[in-house]
C-alpha positions as CSV (number, residue, x, y, z in Angstrom):
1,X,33.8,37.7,-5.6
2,X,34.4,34.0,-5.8
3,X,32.3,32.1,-8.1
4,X,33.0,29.1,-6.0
5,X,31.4,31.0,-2.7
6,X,28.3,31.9,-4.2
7,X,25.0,30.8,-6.3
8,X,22.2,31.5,-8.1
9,X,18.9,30.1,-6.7
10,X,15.7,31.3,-7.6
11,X,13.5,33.6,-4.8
12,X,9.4,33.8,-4.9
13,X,7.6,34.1,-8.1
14,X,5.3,37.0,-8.5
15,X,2.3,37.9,-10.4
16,X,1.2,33.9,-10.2
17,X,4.6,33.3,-12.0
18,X,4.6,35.8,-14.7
19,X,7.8,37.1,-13.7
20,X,10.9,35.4,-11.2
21,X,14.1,36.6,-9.8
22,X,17.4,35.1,-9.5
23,X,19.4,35.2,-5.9
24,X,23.2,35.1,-6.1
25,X,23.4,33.6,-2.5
26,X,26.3,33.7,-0.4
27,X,26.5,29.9,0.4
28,X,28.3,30.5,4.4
29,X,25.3,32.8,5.6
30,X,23.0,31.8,3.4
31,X,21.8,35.3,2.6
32,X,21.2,36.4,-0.6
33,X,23.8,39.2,-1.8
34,X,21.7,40.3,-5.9
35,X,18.6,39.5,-6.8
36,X,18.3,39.7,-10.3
37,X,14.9,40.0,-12.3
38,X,13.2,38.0,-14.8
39,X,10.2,39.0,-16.7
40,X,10.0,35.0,-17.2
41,X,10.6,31.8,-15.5
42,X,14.4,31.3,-15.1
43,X,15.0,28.0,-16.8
44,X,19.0,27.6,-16.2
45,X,21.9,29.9,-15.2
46,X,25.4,29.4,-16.0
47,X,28.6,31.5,-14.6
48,X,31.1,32.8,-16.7
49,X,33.9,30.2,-17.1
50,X,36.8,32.5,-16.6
51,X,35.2,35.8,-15.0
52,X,33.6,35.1,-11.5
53,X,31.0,38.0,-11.8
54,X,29.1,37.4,-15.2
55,X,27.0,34.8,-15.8
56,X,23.8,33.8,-18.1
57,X,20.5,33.3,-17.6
58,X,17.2,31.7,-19.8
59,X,14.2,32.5,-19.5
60,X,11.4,31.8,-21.8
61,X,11.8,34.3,-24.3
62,X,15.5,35.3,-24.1
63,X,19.2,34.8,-22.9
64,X,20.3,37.3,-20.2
65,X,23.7,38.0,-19.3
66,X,24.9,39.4,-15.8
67,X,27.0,40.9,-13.8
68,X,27.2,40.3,-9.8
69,X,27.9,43.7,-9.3
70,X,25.0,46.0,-11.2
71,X,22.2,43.7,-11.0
72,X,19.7,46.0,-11.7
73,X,20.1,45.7,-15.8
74,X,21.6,42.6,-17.3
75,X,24.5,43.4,-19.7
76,X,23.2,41.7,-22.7
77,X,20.5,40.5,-24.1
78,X,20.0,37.5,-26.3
79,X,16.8,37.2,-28.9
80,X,15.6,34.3,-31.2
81,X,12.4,33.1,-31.1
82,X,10.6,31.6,-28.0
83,X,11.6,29.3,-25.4
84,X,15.4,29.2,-26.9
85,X,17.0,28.8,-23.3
86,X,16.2,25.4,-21.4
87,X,19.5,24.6,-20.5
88,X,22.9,26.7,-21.3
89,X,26.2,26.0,-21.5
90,X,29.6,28.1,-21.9
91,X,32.4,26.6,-24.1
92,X,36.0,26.2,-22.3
93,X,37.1,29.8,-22.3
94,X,33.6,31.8,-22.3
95,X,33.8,33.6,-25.7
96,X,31.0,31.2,-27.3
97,X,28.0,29.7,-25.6
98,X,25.4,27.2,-26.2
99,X,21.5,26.8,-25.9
100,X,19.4,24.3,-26.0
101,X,15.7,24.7,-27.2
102,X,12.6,22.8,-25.3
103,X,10.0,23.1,-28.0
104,X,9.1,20.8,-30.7
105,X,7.4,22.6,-33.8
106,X,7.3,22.6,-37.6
107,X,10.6,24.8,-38.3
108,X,12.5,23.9,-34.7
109,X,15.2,22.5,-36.2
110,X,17.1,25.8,-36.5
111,X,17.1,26.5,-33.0
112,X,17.4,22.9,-31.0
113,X,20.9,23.8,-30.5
114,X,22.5,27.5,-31.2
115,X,26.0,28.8,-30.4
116,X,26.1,32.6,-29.6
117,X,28.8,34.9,-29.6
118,X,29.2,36.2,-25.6
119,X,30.1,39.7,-26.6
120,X,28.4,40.5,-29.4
121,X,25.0,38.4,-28.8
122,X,25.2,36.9,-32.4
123,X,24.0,33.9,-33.8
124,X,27.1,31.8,-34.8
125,X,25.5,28.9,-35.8
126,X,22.0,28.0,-35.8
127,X,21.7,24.8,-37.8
128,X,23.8,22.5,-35.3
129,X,21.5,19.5,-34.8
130,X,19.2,19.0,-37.5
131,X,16.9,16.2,-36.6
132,X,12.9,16.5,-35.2
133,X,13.3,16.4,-31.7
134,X,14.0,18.8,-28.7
135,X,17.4,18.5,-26.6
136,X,17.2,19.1,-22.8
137,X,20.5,19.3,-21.0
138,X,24.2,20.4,-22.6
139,X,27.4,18.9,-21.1
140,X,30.4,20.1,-21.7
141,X,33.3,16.7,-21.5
142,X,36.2,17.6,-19.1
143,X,39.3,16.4,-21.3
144,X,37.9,16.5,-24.8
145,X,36.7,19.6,-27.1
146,X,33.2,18.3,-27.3
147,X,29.8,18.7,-26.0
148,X,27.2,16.4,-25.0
149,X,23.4,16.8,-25.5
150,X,20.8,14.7,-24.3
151,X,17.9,14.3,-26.6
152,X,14.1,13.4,-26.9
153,X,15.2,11.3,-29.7
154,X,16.3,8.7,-26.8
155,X,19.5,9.1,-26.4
156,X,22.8,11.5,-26.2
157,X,25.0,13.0,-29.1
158,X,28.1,14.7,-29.3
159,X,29.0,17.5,-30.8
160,X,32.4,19.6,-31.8
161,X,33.1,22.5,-29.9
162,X,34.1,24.5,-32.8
163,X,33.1,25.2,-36.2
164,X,31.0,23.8,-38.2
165,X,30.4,22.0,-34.3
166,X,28.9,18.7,-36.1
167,X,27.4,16.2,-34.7
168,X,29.3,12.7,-34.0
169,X,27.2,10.1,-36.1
170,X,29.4,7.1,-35.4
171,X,28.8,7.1,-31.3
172,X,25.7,8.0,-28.8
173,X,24.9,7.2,-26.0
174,X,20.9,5.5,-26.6
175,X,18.9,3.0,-24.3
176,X,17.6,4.9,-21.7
177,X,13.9,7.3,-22.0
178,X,12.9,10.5,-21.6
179,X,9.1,9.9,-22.2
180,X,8.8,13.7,-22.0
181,X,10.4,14.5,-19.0
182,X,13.8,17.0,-18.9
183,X,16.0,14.0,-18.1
184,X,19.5,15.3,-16.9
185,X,23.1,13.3,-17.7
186,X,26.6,14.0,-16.5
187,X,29.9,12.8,-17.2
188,X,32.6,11.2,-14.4
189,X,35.6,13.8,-13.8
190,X,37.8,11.9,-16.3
191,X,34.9,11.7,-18.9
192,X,35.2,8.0,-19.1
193,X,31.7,7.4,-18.3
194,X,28.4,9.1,-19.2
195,X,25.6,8.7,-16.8
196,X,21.9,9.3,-17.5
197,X,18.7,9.5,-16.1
198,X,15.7,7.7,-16.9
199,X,11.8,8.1,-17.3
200,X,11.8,4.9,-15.6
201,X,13.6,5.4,-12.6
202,X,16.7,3.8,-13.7
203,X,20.5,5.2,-14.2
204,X,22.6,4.3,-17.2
205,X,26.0,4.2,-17.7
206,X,27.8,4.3,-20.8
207,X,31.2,4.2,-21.6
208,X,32.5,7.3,-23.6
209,X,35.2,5.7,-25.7
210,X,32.6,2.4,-26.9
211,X,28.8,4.3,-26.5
212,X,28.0,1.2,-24.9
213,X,26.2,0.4,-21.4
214,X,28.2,-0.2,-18.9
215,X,26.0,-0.8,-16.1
216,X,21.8,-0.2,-15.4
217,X,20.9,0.9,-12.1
218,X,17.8,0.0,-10.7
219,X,16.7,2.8,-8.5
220,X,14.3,3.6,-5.9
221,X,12.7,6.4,-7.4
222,X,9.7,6.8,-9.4
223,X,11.3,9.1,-12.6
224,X,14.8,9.8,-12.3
225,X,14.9,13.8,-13.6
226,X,19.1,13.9,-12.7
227,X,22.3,13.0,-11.9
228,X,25.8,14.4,-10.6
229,X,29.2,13.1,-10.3
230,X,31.0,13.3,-7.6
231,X,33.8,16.0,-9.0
232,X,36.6,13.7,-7.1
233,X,35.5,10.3,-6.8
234,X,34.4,8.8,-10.6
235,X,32.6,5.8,-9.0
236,X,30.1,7.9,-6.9
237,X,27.0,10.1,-8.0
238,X,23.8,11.6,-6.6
239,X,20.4,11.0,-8.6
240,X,17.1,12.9,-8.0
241,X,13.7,11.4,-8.5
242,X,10.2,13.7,-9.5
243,X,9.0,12.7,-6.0
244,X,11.7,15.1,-4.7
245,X,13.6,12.5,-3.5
246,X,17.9,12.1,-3.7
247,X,19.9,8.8,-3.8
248,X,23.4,8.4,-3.7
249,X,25.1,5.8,-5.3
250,X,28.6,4.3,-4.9
């Protein structure tokens, strides 16, 4: 089954959104092929970046992991503590993935950022970003082995794809806010630029090499939650506001 063909969406909530399930949804017909249940709200999902029918999913609790083809029982499951998968991503060849922690509290710190083992469901590292604030979206950058995380600190860090995976102290990516909200970021196909949201309904753009701001985007939206990069054309992205509403910029 081609990755590329199909998604994961999210269906009806039940029991006044106790519980949700996951559609993989063939994207020609628009009918959904799995449904895959949560006993949670699904916060991200993530295929497998070298095996079309697995992929992860967080929920509020845990870290699921799937397969397209028995979707009845996930394969895997992944415990911490609460609320350990906002947003998830897989490193370059799928052995090691990330997750990103929502919740601010006393002892948080050891589980802002984690890296888990894909097989074996442990904890590789749990001690990657050490300072007081929550991260809400992971980026993995196109040509580099690095990771981007964008924080409630105001701004977004790099990290090392492999071990220790420490954080880059001499370049982020800081002048937009968050002011609370889940802001989302990208990165251009050639991972030149870094683009962010803002609580303000602007979009920045950094260079990668400098850390500096390119450019500020005055948009027409009231809280601009995300962006996306055109995978072809590096000058052109989408933006969505918290209104609902979609621009595309050139």
């Amino acid at each position: 089954m081609d990755s590329l063909q199909n998604y994961i969406t999210d269906s009806e909530e039940e029991e006044e959104g106790e519980s949700s399930t996951k559609e993989n949804t063939d994207q020609r017909n628009g009918k959904a092929l799995n449904r895959f249940h949560h006993d949670s709200h699904v916060t991200s999902c993530k295929f497998h970046p070298s095996n079309c029918n697995l992929f992860i999913s967080g929920c509020q609790n845990m870290i699921l992991s799937w397969d397209v083809r028995s979707p009845s029982n996930p394969c895997q499951k992944y415990r911490y503590k609460d609320r350990i998968g906002q947003d998830l991503l897989f490193n370059t060849d799928g052995d090691t993935f990330f997750s990103a922690c929502d919740e601010l509290s006393q002892d948080s710190a050891d589980r802002n950022i984690m890296c888990w083992d894909f097989k074996s469901g442990v904890v590789l590292s749990n001690q990657i970003y050490q300072e007081r604030y929550s991260c809400t979206r992971l980026k993995l950058h196109p040509t580099e082995s690095h990771f981007l995380a964008q924080s409630h600190g105001n701004y977004i860090a790099i990290f090392s794809l492999n071990r220790p995976y420490k954080m880059t102290k001499a370049k982020r990516f800081e002048g937009h806010k968050l002011a609370g909200y889940s802001i989302g970021f990208d990165l251009t196909p050639d991972g030149a630029s870094v683009v962010s949201g803002d609580a303000f309904g602007k979009v920045y753009v950094y260079n990668y090499n400098t850390g500096r701001n390119h450019k500020t985007l005055r948009t027409d939206i009231d809280v601009c939650m995300d962006v996306s990069c055109h995978p072809l054309l590096p000058s052109t992205f989408v933006c969505c506001g918290w209104d609902g509403s979609i621009e595309v910029w050139h």
